[in-house]
N, C-alpha and C positions, 0 to 999 in steps of 0.2 A: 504493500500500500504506500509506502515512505518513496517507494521510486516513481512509483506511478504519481504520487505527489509532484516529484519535485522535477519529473520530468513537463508536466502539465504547465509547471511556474514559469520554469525555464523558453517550453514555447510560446508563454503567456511575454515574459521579457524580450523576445527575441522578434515574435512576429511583427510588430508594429513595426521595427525599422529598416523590412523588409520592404512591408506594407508603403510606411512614407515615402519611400526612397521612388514606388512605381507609380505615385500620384502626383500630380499638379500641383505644386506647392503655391502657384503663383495667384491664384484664386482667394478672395477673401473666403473666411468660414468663424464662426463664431467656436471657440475650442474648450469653453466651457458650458455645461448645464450644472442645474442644480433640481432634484426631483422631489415631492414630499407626497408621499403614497399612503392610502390607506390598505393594509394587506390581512388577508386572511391565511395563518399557517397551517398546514391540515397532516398530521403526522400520519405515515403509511406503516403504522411499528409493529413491530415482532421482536422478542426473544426468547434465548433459551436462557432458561432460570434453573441455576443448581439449585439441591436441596427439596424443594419444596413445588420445584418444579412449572408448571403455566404458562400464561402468556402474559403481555405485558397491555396495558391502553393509557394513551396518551391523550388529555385535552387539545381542541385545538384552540387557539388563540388571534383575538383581533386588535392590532395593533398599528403606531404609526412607525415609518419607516422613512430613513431620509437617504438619498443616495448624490454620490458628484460622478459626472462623466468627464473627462479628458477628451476629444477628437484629436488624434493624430492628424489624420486630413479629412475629408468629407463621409469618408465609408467607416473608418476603422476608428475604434474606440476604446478607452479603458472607464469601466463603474466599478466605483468602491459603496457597498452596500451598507448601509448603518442601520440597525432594527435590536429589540431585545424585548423578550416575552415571557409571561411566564405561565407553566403546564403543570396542571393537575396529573399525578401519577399512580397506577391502580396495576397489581396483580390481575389475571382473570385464570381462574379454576385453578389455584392452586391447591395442593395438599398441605394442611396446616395439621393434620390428626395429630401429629409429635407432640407441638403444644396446645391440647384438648380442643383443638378447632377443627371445621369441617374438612372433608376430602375434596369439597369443591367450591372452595372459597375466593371469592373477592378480595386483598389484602391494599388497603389506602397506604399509598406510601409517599403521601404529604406532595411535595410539588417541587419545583426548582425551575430558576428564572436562566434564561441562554442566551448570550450574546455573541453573534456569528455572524462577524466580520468577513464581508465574500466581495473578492474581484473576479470583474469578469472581463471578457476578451470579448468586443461587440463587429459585431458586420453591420452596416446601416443602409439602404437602401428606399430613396423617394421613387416608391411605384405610382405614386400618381400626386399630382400638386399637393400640398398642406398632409400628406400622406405617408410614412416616414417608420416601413418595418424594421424589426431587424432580431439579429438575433445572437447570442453567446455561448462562452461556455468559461469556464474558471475554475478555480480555489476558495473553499471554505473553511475559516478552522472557527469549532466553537467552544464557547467558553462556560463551563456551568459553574452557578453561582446562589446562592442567597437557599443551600438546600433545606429544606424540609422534611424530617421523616414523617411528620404526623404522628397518629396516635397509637400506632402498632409495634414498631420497629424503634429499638435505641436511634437508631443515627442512621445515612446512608449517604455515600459520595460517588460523585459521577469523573470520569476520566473526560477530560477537554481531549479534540479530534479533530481530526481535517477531515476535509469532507471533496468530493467534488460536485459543481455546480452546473446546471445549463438553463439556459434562460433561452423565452422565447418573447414579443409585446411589439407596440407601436407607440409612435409619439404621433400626435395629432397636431397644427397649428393653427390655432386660434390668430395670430399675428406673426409678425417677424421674432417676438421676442417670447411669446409665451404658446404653452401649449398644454394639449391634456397626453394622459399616458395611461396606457392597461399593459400589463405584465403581468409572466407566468414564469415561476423558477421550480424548478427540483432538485434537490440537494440530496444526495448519497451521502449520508452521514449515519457514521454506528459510535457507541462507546460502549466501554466497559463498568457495569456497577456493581456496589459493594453493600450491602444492607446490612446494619449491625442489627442484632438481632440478639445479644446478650442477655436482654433485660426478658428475652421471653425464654429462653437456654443457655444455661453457660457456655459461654465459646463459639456460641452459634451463630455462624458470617455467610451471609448465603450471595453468591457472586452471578452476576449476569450479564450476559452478548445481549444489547439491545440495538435495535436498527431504527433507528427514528424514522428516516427519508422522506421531507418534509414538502407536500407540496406547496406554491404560496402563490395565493391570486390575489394581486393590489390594481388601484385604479388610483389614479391621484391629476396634481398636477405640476408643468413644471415649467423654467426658466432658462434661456440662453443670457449667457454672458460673454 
């Protein structure tokens, strides 16, 4: 995953001045935007839960999101994505009979706020006047934060992860300076959790592969500079 990482960076760093080099420099172009998005995150999760075994369900959450784009030249673009949310987190059918709970239990296991910082690598294309697709792909890494175990569970902490990203959306122009935006991202992001769970067994640490892989549909609007 570490190569496939940093292999993605690497053509993340490298394309655009590829890119620049085959376009028309000599054209004005506005080389900044600025976006403020309303986004719905919709987590696609699964894991496999030692111990106790089940599946895992995630809240999804509705939040603001602020993003800056870079233009290289008219096509090609860098967005650094800024959002952070926070997910309700629940066991489903798990085995708790060890400590006198059901064989197919729901387990609340409180919630934790993510903040996942994603550049993406854009192609931009005006298919028709005021009309303006396009589409990416990039680097995620996210950060968990502020956890929660709720009222089950001693404690439980998340492993921060990279992730890979792909975006798909349009800008819209209202004028030469402003405009609307719909976007769509999926993000391949897993991490590893740790549920302390002493206070219900001594010693008892129950570990999990969770796959979040988030989808995110925002609509907002946004600014050339």
């Amino acid at each position: 995953m570490k190569k496939v990482v940093v292999a993605v960076f690497t053509a993340l760093l490298i394309s655009p001045f590829f890119a620049s080099a085959q376009e028309n420099n000599s054209d004005e172009f506005s080389k900044w935007q600025v976006r403020l998005r309303a986004i719905n995150i919709m987590p696609n999760e699964s894991a496999d839960i030692g111990v106790i075994g089940g599946d895992v369900d995630i809240s999804n959450a509705f939040v603001p999101e602020l993003d800056f784009t870079y233009f290289i030249n008219k096509k090609f673009a860098l967005e650094l994505i800024l959002a952070t949310a926070k997910h309700d987190v629940n066991t489903v059918s798990s085995d708790i009979s060890a400590v006198g709970g059901s064989t197919n239990a729901n387990v609340d296991l409180g919630d934790v706020w993510l903040l996942p910082p994603t550049l993406t690598f854009q192609y931009h294309h005006e298919l028709f006047k005021n009309f303006k697709p396009y589409v990416g792909a990039g680097v995620n890494y996210t950060i968990f934060y502020n956890e929660d175990a709720g009222d089950v569970a001693q404690g439980i902490s998340y492993d921060n992860s990279f992730g890979i990203a792909t975006q798909i959306g349009f800008d819209y122009m209202i004028n030469e300076k402003f405009f609307l935006n719909a976007d769509f991202k999926y993000i391949f992001l897993s991490t590893d959790v740790t549920v302390d769970a002493d206070n219900l067994m001594s010693g008892l640490s129950i570990p999990a592969e969770v796959d979040i892989n988030p989808a995110i549909a925002g609509f907002g609007i946004g600014m050339k500079f």
